[in-house]
TINUNU-47229 format. One line per 5 residues: their letters; for each residue z, x, y of N, C-alpha, C. Coordinates in Angstrom, 2 decimals, padded with zeros to 5 digits. Layout:
// TINUNU-47229
A) Z X Y Z X Y Z X Y  ...
This chain:
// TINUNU-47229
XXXXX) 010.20 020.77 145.62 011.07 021.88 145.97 012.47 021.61 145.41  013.18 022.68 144.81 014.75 022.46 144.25 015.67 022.41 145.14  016.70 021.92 145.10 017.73 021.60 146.67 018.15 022.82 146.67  018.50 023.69 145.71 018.95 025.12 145.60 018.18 025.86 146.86  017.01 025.99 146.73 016.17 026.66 147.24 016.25 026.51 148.43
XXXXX) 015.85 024.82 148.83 016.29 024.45 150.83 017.42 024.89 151.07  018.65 024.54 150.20 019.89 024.89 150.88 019.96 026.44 151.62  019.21 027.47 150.45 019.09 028.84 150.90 017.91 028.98 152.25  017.03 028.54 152.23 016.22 028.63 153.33 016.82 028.23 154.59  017.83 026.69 154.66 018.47 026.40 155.85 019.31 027.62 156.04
XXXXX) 020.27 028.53 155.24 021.61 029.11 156.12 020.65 030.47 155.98  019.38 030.61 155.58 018.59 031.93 156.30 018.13 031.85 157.28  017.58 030.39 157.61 017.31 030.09 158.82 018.44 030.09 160.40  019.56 029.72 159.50 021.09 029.53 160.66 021.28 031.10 160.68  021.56 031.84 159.93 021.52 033.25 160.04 020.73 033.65 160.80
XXXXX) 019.61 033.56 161.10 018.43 034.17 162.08 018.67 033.61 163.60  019.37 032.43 163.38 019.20 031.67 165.02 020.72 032.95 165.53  021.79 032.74 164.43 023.41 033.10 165.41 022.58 034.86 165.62  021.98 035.36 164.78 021.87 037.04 165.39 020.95 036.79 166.05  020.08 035.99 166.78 019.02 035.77 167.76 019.87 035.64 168.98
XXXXX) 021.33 034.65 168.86 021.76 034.12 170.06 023.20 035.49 170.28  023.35 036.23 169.36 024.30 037.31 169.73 023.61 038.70 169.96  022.16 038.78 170.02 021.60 039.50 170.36 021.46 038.97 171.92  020.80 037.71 172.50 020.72 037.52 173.09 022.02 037.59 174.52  022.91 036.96 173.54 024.37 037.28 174.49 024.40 038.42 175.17
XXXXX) 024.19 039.81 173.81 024.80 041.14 174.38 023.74 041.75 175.72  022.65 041.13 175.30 021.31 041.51 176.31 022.01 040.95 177.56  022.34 039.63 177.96 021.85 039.32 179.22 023.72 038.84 179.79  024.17 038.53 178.90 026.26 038.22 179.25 026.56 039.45 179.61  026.80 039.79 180.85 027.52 040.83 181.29 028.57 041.22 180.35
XXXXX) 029.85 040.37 180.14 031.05 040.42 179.60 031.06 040.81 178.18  030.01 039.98 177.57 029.77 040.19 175.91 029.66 041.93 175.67  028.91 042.80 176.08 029.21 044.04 175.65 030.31 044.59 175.85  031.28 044.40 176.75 032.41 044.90 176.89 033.23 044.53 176.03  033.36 042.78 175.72 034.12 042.57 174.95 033.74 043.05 173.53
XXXXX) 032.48 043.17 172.91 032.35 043.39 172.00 033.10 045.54 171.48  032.46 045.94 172.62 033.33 047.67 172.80 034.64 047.27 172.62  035.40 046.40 173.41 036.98 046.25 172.97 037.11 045.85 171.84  036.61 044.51 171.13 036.73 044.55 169.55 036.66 045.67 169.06  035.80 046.85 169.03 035.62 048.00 167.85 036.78 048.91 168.18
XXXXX) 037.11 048.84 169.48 038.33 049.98 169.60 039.65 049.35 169.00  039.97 047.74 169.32 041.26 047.38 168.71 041.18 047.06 166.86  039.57 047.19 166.39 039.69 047.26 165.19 040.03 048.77 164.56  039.45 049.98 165.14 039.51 050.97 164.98 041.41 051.50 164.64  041.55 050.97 166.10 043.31 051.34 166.33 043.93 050.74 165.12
XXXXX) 043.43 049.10 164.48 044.16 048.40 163.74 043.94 049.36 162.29  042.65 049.86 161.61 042.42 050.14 160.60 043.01 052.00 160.67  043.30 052.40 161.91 044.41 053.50 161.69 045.50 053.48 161.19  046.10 052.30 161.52 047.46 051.71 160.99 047.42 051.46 160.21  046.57 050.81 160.04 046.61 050.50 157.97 047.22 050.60 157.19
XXXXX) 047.67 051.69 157.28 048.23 052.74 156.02 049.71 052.59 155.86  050.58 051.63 154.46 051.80 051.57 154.81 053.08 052.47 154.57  054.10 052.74 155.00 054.98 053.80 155.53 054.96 054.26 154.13  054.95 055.32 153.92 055.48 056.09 152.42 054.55 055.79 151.63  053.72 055.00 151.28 053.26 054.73 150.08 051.73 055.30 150.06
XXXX) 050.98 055.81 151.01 049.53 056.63 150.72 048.47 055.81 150.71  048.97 054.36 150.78 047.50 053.64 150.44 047.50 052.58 151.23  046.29 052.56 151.35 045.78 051.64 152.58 045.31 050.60 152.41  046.01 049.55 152.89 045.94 048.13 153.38 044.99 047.36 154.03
């Protein structure tokens, strides 16, 4: 086997465990869905702002 290849199989494998265990969070952590709803609203608010004074384009 090429090390190329394991290296990709390990962080597909680490990829599958963290959305296993942040799926798992939002399922059964009371707090985790809430906090996760407050992340999207203070990203939302942040990417309104974005936009800098006078110039039309967004940041």
């Amino acid at each position: 086997m090429r090390r190329a290849q394991s290296t990709v199989e390990w962080m597909l494998l680490v990829a599958v465990l963290v959305v296993g265990l942040v799926v798992a969070a939002y399922t059964f952590v009371p707090g985790f869905q809430r906090g996760v709803g407050e992340l999207g609203t203070d990203m939302s608010r942040l990417f309104a702002q974005a936009e800098s004074d006078g110039s039309g384009d967004m940041r």
